[in-house]
C-alpha positions in Angstrom: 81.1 63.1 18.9 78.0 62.1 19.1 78.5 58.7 21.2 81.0 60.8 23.4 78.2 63.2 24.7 75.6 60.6 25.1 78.1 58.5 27.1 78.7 61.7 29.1 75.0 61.9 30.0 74.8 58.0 30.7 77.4 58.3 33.5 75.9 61.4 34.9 72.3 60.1 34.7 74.2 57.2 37.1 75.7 59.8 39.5 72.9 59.1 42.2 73.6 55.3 42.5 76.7 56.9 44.8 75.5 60.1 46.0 75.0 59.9 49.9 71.4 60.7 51.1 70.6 64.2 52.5 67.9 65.0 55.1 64.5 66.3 51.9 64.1 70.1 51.8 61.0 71.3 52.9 59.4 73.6 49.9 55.9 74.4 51.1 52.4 73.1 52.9 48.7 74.1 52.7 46.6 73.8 55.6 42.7 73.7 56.1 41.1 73.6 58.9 37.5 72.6 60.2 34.6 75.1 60.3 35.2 76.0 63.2 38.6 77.5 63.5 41.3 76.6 66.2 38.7 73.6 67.2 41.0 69.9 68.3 40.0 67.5 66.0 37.5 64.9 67.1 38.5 61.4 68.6 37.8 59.1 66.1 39.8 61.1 63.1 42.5 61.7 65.2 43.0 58.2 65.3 42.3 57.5 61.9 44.7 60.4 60.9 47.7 58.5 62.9 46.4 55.4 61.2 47.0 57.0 57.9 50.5 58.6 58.5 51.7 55.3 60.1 51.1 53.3 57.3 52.2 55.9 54.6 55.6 55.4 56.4 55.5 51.4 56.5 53.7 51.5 53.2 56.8 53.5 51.6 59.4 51.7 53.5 58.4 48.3 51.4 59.9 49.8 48.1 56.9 51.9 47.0 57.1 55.1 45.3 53.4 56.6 45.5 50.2 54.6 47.1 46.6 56.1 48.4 44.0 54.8 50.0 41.4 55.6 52.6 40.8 54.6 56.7 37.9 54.3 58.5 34.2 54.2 57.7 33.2 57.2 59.8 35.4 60.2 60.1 37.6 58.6 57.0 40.9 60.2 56.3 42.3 59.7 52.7 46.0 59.9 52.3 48.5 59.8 49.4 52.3 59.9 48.8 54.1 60.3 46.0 57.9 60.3 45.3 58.8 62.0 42.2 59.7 60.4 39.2 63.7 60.2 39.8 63.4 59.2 42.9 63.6 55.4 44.3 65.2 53.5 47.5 66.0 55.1 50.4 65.7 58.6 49.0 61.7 58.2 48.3 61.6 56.0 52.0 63.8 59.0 53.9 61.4 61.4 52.5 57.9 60.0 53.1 58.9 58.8 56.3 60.0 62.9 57.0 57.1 64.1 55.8 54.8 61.5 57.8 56.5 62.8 60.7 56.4 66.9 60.2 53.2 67.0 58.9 51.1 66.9 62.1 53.4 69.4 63.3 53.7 71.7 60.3 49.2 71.3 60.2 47.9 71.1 63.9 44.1 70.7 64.3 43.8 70.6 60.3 41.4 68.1 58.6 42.9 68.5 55.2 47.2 68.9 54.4 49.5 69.0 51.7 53.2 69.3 52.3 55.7 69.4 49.4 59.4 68.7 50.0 61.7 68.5 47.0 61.6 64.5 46.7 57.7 63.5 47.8 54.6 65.1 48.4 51.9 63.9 51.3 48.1 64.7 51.3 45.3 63.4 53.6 42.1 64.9 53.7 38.7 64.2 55.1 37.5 64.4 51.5 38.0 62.1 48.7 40.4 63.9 46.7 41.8 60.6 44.7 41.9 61.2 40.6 40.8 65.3 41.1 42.8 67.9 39.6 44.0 70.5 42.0 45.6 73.7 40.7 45.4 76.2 43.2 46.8 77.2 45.1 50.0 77.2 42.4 53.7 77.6 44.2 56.8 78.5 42.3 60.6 79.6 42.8 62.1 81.3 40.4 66.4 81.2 39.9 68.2 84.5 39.7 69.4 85.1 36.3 67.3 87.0 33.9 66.5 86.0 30.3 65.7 88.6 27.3 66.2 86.7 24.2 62.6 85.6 22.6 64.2 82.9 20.6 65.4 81.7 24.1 62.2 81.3 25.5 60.4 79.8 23.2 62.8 76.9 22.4 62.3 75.9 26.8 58.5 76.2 26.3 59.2 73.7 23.3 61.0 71.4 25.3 58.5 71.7 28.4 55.8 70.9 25.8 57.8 68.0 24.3 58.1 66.7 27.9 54.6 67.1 28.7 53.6 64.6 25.6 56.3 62.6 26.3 54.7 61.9 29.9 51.2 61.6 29.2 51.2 60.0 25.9 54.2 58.4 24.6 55.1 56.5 28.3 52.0 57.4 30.4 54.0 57.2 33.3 52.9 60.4 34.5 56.3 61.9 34.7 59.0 62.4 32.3 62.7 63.9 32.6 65.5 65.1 29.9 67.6 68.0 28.6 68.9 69.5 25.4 71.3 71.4 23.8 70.3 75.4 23.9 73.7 76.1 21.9 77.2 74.6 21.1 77.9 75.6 24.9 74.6 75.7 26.8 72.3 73.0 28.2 68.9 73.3 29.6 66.9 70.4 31.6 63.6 69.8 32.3 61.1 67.8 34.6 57.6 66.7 34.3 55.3 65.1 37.2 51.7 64.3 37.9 50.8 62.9 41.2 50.2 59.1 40.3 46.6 59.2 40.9 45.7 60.9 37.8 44.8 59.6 34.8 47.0 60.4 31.6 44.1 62.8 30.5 44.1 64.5 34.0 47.8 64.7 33.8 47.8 66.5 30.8 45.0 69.0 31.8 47.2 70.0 35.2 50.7 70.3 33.2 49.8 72.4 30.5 47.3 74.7 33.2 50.5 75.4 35.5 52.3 75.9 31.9 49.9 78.7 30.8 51.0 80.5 34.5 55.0 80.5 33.5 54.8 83.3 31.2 53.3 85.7 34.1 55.9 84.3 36.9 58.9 82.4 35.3 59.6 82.8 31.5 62.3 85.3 32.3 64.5 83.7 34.3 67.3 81.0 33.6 65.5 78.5 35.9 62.2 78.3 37.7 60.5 75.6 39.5 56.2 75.3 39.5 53.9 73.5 41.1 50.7 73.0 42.5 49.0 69.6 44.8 48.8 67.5 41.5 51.2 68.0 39.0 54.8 69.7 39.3 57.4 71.3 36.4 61.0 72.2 36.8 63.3 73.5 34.5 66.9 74.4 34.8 70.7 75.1 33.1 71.9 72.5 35.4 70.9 68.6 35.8 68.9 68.4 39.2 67.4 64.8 38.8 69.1 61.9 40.2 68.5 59.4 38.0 66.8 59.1 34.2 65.0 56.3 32.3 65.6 57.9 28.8 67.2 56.4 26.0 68.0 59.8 24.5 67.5 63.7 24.7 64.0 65.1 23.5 65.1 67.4 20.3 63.6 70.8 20.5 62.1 71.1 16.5 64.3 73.2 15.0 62.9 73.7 11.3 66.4 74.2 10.0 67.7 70.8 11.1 69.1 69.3 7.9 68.0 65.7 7.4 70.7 63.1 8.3 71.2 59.8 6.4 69.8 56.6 7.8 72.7 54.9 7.3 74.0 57.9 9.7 71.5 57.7 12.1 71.4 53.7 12.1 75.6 53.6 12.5 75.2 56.4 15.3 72.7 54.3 17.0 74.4 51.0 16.9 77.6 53.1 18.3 75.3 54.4 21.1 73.5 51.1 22.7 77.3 49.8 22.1 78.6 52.4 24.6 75.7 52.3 26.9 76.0 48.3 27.2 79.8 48.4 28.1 78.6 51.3 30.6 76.1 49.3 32.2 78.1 46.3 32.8 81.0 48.2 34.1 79.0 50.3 36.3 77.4 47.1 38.0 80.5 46.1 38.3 81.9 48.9 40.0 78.7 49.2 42.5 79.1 45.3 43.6 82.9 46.2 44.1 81.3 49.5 46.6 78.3 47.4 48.1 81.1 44.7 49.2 84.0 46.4 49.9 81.8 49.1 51.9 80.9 46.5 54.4 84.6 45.8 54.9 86.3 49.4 54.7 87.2 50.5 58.7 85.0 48.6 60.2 83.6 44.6 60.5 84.5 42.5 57.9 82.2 39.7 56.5 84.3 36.9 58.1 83.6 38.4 61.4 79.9 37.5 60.5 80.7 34.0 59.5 82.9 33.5 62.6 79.7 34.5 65.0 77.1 32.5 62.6 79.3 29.0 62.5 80.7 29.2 66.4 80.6 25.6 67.3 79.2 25.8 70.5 77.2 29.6 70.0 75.1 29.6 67.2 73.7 32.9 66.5 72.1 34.6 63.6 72.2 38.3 63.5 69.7 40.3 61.8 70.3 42.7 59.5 68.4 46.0 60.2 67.6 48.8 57.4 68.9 52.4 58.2 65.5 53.6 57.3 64.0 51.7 60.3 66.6 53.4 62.7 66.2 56.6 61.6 62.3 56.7 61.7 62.9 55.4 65.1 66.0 57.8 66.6 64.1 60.5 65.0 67.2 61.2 62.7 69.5 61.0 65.8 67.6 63.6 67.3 68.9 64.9 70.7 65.8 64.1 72.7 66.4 60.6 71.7 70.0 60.1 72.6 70.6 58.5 75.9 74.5 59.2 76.8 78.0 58.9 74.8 80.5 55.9 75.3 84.3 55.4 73.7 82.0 53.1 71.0 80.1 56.3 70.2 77.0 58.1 71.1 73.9 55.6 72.5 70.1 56.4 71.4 67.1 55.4 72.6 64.4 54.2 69.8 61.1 52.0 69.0 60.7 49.5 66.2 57.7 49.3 64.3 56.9 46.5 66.6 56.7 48.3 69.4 60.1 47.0 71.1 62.1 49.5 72.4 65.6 49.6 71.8 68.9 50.6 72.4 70.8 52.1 69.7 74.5 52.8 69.6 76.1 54.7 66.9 79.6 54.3 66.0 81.4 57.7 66.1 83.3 58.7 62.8 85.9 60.4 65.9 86.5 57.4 67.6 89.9 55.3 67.7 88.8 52.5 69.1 85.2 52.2 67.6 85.8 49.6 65.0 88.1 47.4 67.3 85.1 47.7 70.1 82.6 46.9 67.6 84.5 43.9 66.0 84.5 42.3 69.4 81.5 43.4 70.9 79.4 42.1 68.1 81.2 38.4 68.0 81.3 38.2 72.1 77.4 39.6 72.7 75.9 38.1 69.6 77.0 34.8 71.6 75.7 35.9 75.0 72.4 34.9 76.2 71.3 35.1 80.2 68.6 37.5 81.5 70.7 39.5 83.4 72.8 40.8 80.4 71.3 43.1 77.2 70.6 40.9 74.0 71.8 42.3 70.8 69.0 42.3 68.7 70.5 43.0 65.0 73.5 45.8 63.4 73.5 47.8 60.8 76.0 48.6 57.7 74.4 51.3 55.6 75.5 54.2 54.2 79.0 53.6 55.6 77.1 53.6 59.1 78.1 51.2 61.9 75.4 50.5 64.2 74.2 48.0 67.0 71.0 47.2 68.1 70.0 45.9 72.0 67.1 45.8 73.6 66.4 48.2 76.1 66.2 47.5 79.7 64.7 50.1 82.2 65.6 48.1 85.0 69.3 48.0 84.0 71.7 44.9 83.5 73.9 42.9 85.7 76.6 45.5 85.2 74.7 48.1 86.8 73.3 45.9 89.6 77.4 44.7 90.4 79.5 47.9 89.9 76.3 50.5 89.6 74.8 51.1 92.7 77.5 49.5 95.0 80.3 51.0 93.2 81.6 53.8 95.9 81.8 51.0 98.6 83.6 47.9 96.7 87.3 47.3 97.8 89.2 44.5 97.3 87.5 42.0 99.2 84.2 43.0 98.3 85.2 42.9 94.7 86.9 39.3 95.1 84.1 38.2 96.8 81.9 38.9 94.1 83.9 37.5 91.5 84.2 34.1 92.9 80.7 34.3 93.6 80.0 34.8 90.1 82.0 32.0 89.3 80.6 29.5 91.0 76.9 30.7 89.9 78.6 30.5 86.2 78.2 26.6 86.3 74.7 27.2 87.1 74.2 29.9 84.6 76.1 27.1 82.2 78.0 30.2 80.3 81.5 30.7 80.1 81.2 34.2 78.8 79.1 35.4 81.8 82.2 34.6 84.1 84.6 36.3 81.3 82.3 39.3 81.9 82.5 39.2 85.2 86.0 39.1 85.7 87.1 41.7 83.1 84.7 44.3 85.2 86.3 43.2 88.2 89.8 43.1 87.7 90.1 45.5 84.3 94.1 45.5 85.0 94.8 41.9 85.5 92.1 40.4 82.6 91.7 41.3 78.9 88.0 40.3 77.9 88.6 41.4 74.7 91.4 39.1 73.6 91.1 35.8 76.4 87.1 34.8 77.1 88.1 32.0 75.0 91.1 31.1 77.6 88.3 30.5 80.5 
C-alpha cells in the first residue's frame, strides 16, 4: 500500500514535464519613489536601470534560476531574480523575461521595485539590498474554506515547521516542498522559499517571522499563501508545485505512531527506490517518444530538415530558434507587433537580442494548408539566396508551435517591386514581358529558383511552384 501511494506521488510530482506553459500571474508589486515625488528619474540611472532589466532577461534565458548583481559605479542599480524552487526551463525564463518587461510599467519614475508573480520575483533598487532580510511589507491570500478544529491546525504548523528545517538545515537550499496525510482521506501540501541571496541563517529568521503572522491572517482557513520581498510560504489541500526533489513525505510527529520493524521499513524501502527506478526510466522514455514525435505530429518532419541540409547543390543550415527568444521579441504575440495575416498564418514583426529585426510568421492552428505551406516554404526558401528576396533566418518547433523566421525588409522584396506597385496596370503582355525578362537575368543571377519564383507569380494557373522548381 505503501509503494502504491508513493508511486502515485512520483508520477504526479512528474506532471509538469507535460503541462503546457501559461502566461505567470501577477500577485503583487511595491513601489518607491525618489524624494521628491512624481520627479523622472535622472539620465544616467535610467540607463543603468534598462541595463539591469535587459540582462536579468538574457541572464535567465541561459538556464538560470535566480542571479544578482549590480550596474554602474555612479547611480548603481542592483537587481535580483529569483524563480521559485519548483520552477525550471521555460517556466522560470517566460516569467523573468514577463516581469523584466511589466516592471517599468507597473513602477514608473521609481528608484526601488519589487514585483511578485506566482513563479519569480524581480527587485532592483538603488540601494544594496543583497543578503538583507525584508519583512514588510508582508502580502498574503487566504482560500475560502474555514477551519475550526485545533488538532487541525496545529498538525499544518507542524508540517510548515518541519519544512522550514528541512530548507534551511537539512538541504540548505533555501526552499523545500512536500505534503502529508491529514487523515485516511485528506492531504495537505506545503512550500517553503527564501530568495537565494540569503544565507541559511537569514532564511530561517524570514520563514519563521512571516510564520508567527499566520495565526492573525491565515490559520483558519483550508489554504493560504504568505509572503513578503525575501522569503515566501504556501500551504494548501491540493498539490500546486510543478515539480519536487523529495525522496519522500515529511511525517508530521504524531506521538502515537507505533514503531515499525526495520526489517519493515528496510523491505518498504527497497520496494520504493524499486518502483521509482522503473518510473524514471519509463518516464524518459515516454518524454523522448513526445520530444521526437512532437516535432513530427501535423507539421515538418525531421527528413524535411535532412532533405534541405544535404541538397546537393543548396547547402543550407537552419538555425534552430528558442520560443523564449520569440516571445520576448513579439511581445507574446502582442497586437501592436503583428504585421498582417496570410493562408500560412498571422505575420509579426520582432527584434532579436542582436538587434536584427525580423519577420515572424506564426503557423495558425485554423489553417488547412499551413503545414503543407510550411513543409515547402521552409525546403524552397532555406535554399534561396539573392538580395532581392527575404532570407529565412531560422524556425521554430516548440511547444507544438510552428514558426519561421526572415529578416525584415522595410524596403520590400522583389515580389512587391514586380506585382506590388505595378499590379493594377499588368496585362498579358506586360506580365510576359516580365517573365522572360526575369529569365534571362536568371543566368546572371545563376539561380534556378529565382526564375521558378518568378514564373509561379506570373502565371499562378499554368505553374505549380510548389511541386515543379525542380522541373526548371
Amino acid at each position: 500500500m505503501r509503494s502504491i501511494s508513493f508511486t502515485f506521488w512520483l508520477l504526479l510530482s512528474f506532471r509538469a514535464l507535460f503541462t503546457e506553459a501559461q502566461v505567470p500571474n501577477l500577485l503583487g508589486s511595491n513601489c518607491q519613489n525618489t524624494s521628491q515625488q512624481q520627479q523622472p528619474l535622472s539620465s544616467a540611472y535610467q540607463t543603468n536601470l534598462e541595463r539591469i532589466l535587459t540582462w536579468v532577461s538574457s541572464d535567465a534565458y541561459k538556464g538560470k534560476v535566480y542571479n544578482y548583481r549590480s550596474i554602474g559605479i555612479t547611480s548603481s542599480v542592483y537587481g535580483l531574480y529569483d524563480c521559485r524552487g519548483d520552477v525550471v526551463g521555460y517556466f522560470c525564463q517566460f516569467c523573468v523575461s514577463n516581469a523584466a518587461r511589466e516592471a517599468p510599467r507597473l513602477c514608473p519614475n521609481s528608484v526601488s521595485a519589487m514585483v511578485w508573480y506566482d513563479y519569480c520575483i524581480l527587485r532592483y533598487s538603488n540601494e544594496n539590498f543583497f543578503g538583507k532580510v525584508l519583512t514588510n511589507p508582508i502580502w498574503y491570500v487566504l482560500g475560502t474554506k474555514n477551519i475550526f478544529n485545533k488538532t487541525e491546525i496545529q498538525k499544518g504548523k507542524d508540517f510548515v515547521t518541519s519544512l522550514i528545517r528541512k530548507a534551511t538545515k537539512d538541504t540548505n537550499q533555501l526552499y523545500y516542498m512536500d505534503g502529508f496525510s491529514m487523515s485516511s482521506t485528506q492531504r495537505r501540501y506545503g512550500f517553503v522559499h527564501c530568495s537565494r541571496d540569503l544565507t541559511s541563517e537569514r532564511c530561517k529568521q524570514c520563514l519563521e517571522a512571516i510564520l508567527a503572522q499566520v495565526p492573525n491572517c491565515c490559520e483558519q482557513k483550508l489554504g493560504w499563501f504568505i509572503w513578503t520581498g525575501s522569503c515566501m510560504i504556501k500551504y494548501d489541500n491540493h498539490m500546486f508545485y510543478l515539480l519536487s526533489n523529495q525522496a519522500s513525505y515529511v511525517s508530521v510527529p504524531n506521538p502515537q505512531t507505533a514503531e515499525n520493524g526495520g526489517n519493515k521499513r528496510i523491505k518498504s524501502l527497497i520496494i520504493s527506490f524499486g518502483v521509482m527506478g522503473s518510473i524514471i526510466l519509463l518516464l524518459c522514455f515516454v518524454y523522448c517518444f513526445r520530444y521526437m514525435s512532437r516535432v513530427r505530429k501535423d507539421g515538418l518532419c525531421l527528413s524535411s530538415f535532412r532533405k534541405i541540409q544535404t541538397e546537393e547543390t543548396w547547402k543550407t543550415d537552419l538555425p534552430i530558434i528558442p520560443l523564449i527568444t520569440i516571445l520576448q521579441s513579439t511581445d507574446n504575440f502582442s497586437e501592436a507587433s503583428k504585421l498582417g495575416e496570410g493562408g500560412f498564418g498571422p505575420v509579426y514583426k520582432g527584434i532579436l537580442p542582436d538587434g536584427r529585426q525580423v519577420a515572424i510568421k506564426r503557423l495558425s492552428n485554423f489553417s488547412s494548408q499551413g503545414s503543407e505551406e510550411f513543409n515547402n516554404e521552409v525546403m524552397f526558401i532555406a535554399k534561396l539566396q539573392h538580395r532581392n528576396l527575404v532570407n529565412l533566418l531560422a524556425c521554430c518547433l516548440e511547444e507544438n508551435e510552428k514558426i519561421l523566421v526572415y529578416e525584415y525588409l522595410a524596403n520590400k522584396s522583389l515580389d512587391f517591386h514586380l506585382f506590388g506597385m505595378f499590379s493594377l496596370c499588368f496585362n498579358d503582355s506586360i506580365n510576359s514581358s516580365v517573365a522572360f525578362t526575369a529569365i534571362f537575368s536568371s543566368a546572371f543571377l545563376s539561380s534556378k529558383l529565382v526564375l521558378a519564383y518568378v514564373l509561379y507569380r506570373t502565371f499562378p494557373g499554368m505553374y505549380d511552384f510548389k511541386n515543379k522548381s525542380s522541373m526548371i
